[in-house]
N, C-alpha and C positions, 0 to 999 in steps of 0.2 A: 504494500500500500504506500502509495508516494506521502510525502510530509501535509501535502494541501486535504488531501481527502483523511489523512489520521487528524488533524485537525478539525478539521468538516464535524470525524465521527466523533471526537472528546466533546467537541460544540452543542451535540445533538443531546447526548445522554442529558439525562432528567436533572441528574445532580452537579452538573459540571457547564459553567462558562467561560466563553475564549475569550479575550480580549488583545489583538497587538496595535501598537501603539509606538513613538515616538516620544519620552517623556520632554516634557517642556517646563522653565522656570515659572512662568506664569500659572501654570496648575497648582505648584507647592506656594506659592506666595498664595493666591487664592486660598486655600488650604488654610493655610498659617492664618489670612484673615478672618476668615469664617469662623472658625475653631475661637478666634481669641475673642470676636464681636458677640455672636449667633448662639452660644452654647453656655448654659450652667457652668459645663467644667475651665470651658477658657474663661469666664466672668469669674468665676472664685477662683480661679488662678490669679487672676491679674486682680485680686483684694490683698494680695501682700503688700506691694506700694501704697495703698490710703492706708494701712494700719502702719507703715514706714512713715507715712505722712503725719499722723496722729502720733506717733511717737518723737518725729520732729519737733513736733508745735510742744507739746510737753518740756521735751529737751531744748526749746527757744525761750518756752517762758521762765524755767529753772538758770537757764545760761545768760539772759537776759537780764537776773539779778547784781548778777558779777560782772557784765562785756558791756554795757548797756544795749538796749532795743534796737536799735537801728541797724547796728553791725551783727547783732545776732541774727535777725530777720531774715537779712540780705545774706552771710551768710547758709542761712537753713533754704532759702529759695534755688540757691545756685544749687546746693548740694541735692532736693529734691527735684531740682531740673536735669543735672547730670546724671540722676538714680534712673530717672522715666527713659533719657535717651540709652544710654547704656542696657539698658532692659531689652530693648527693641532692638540694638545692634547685636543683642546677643541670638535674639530670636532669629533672627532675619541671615544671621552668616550658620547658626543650626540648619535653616530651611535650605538654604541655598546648596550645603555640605552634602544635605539628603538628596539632592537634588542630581549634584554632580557625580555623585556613586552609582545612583540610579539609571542617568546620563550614559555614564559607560561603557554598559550594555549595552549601546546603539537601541535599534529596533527590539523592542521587547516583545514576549509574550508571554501574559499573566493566566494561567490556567487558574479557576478558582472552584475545588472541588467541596467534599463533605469532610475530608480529610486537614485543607488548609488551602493554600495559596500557591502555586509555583511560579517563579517568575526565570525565565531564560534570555538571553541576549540573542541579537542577531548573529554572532560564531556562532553559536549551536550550540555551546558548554553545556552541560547538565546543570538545570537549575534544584536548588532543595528548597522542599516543603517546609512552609512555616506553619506552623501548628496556629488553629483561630486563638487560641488562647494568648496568644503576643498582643494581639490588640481587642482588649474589653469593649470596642466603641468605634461606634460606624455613624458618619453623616453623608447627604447626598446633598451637590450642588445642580443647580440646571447642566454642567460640565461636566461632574465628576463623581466619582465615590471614593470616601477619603477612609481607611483606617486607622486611629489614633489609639494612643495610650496616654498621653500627654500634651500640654502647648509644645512640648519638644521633639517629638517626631511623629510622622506621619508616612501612612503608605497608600498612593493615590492612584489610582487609576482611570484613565479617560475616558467618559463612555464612549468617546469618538471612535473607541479601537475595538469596540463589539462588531463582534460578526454578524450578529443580526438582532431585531430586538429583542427574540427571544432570551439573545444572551443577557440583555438589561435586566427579565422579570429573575431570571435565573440567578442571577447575581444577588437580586435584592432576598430573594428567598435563602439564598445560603445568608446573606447579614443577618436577616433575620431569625434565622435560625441561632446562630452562633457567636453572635454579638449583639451588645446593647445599643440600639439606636439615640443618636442625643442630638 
């Protein structure tokens, strides 16, 4: 059986979708936004900076006995302006690192069965299964389907790279089944 039609027939089974695909920066920046904006887990992640913040203004108004107010202020403003950017440069060179590994592979193809995930490059290497249990958490963009565990990594797949829509409802039933949707 040639490779197109062993794909064809993995495509077809009940429990199994194909997806290849080209990963792209913009899928994982998207990814990283969604997650941080749109979701419980990326919103209480991103509540350790106002409780940083709140322990600023504490540590301003105690420092601001001894420094006086103005230089304390200012300050706690710079240091909680550097805290936010620093935050997001860290996120953002995470996403991009994901991105570039993923990258490498060239042309990918992401099998996603009952068992887990396999994802292969365009050499042909043998790719290994990841087991669903790596990522507790699945969302769906009008673009994509993202796997998460964290604001800090993601594993994304293009719906653009299903072989047919079947493989989108097939996809969403395996998330479903074996991950929490958020």
């Amino acid at each position: 059986m040639k490779m197109d039609q062993a794909g064809q027939a993995e495509s077809e089974s009940s429990d199994t979708a194909l997806f290849d695909y080209l990963p792209a920066a913009a899928d994982y920046d998207q990814a990283r936004k969604r997650f941080s904006v749109r979701t419980r887990q990326g919103l209480t992640g991103g509540l350790l900076l106002p409780a940083l913040f709140g322990a600023a203004v504490i540590a301003t108004r105690t420092l601001a006995w001894h420094f006086g107010a103005a230089r304390t202020i200012g300050v706690g403003v710079i240091g909680v302006s550097a805290l936010f950017y620093a935050r997001q440069r860290v996120r953002r060179s995470r996403t991009r690192t994901q991105y570039q590994e993923h990258a490498a592979l060239g042309n990918c193809r992401t099998t996603l069965t009952a068992d887990g995930l396999t994802t292969t490059g365009s050499s042909g290497e043998s790719g290994t299964t990841t087991s669903w249990n790596i990522y507790p958490w699945w969302f769906e963009t009008p673009d994509l389907f993202v796997l998460t565990g964290s604001a800090e990594y993601f594993f994304v797949v293009p719906k653009r790279g299903a072989h047919s829509p079947e493989d989108l409802v097939r996809a969403r039933a395996l998330f479903a089944r074996h991950l929490r949707r958020i």
